[in-house]
C-alpha positions in Angstrom: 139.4 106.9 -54.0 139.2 103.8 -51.3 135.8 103.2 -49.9 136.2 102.9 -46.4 133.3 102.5 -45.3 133.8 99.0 -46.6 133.9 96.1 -44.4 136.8 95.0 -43.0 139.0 98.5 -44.4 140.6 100.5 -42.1 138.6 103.8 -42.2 139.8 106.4 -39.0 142.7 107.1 -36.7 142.1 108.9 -33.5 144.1 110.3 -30.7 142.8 110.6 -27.6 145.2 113.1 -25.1 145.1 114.9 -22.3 146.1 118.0 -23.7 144.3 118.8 -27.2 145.3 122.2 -27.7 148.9 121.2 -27.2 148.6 117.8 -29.3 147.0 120.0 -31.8 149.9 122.3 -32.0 152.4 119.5 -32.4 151.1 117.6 -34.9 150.0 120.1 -37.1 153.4 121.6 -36.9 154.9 118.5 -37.4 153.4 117.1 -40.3 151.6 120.4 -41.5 148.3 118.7 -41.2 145.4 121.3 -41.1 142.8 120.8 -38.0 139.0 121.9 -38.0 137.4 121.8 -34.2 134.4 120.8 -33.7 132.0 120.9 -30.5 131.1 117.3 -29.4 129.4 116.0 -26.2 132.6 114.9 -25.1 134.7 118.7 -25.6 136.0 120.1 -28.5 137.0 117.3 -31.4 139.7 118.4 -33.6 140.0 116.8 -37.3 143.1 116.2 -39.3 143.3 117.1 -42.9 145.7 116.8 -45.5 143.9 119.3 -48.3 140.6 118.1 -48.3 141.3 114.6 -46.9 140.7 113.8 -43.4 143.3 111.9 -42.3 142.2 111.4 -38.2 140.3 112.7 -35.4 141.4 113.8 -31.8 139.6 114.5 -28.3 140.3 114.4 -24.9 140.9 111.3 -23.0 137.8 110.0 -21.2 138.2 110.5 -17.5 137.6 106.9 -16.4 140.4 106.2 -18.9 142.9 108.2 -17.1 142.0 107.5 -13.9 142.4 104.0 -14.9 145.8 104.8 -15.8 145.8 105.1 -19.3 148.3 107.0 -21.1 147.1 109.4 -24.6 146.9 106.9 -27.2 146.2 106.8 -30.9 143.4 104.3 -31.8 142.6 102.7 -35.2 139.0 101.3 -36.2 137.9 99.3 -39.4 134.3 99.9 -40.8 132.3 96.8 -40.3 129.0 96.3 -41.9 127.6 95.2 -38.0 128.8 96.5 -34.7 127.2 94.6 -33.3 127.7 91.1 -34.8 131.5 92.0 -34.7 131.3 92.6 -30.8 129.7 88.8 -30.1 132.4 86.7 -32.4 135.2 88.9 -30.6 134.2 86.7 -27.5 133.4 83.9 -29.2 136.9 84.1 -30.8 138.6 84.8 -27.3 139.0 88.3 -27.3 137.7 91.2 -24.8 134.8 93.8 -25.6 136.5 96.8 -23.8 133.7 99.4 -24.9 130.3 97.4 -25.5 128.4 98.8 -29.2 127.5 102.2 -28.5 126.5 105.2 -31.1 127.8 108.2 -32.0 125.3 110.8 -33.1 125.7 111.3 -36.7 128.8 109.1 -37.1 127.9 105.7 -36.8 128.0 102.7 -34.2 131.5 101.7 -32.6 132.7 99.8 -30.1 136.3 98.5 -28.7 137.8 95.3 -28.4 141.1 93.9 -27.0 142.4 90.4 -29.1 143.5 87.4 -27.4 147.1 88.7 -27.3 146.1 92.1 -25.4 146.2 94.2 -28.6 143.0 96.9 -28.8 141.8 97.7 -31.7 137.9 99.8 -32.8 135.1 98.4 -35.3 132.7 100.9 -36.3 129.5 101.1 -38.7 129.2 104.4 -40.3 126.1 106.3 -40.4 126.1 107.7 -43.6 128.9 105.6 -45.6 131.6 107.5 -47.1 131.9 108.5 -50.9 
């Protein structure tokens, strides 16, 4: 099995929609994933699973996010072994820190970055790495 908590692996995909109870519906129907919900500060988080594989997560888009415009999105993030140290060299390499290092109780440290060529991408430090 891949250790993705390992730095630089691509460890989570997430959707973030405005209607979960209807994105759940679809994509479990579509690609027979199973979901689990789970209460979160931010609503009701829904996890994808394949078996016993999680394969992504999904909550509600974040207000400011919508009012801003944005459309539901799915979102990728790579484990990093510092957040924080990731955040800093995505200026220093001419990118933009959308969503400054913030934590996650019990997950881990994440924040969001947009590269010089406007594509957004996650880094995130897990809590408790993954076996």
């Amino acid at each position: 099995m891949e250790d993705h908590s390992r730095h630089g692996i691509f460890s989570w995909n997430e959707l973030l929609t405005s209607d979960v109870a209807a994105a759940k519906s679809f994509y479990t129907e579509l690609f027979g994933w199973d979901s689990e919900t789970m209460p979160s500060s931010m609503g009701d988080y829904v996890i994808f699973k394949v078996g016993d594989a999680q394969v992504g997560g999904m909550g509600q888009l974040p207000a400011e996010a919508a009012a801003m415009g944005a459309p539901p999105y799915w979102g990728s993030y790579v484990s990093v072994d510092d957040v924080d140290a990731i955040a800093k060299k995505v200026e220093e390499l001419g990118g933009k820190v959308l969503v400054p290092p913030m934590d996650i109780p019990e997950v881990g440290r994440f924040a969001t970055f947009q590269d010089p060529q406007g594509a957004i991408i996650a880094a995130i430090t897990n809590a408790m790495p993954k076996k």
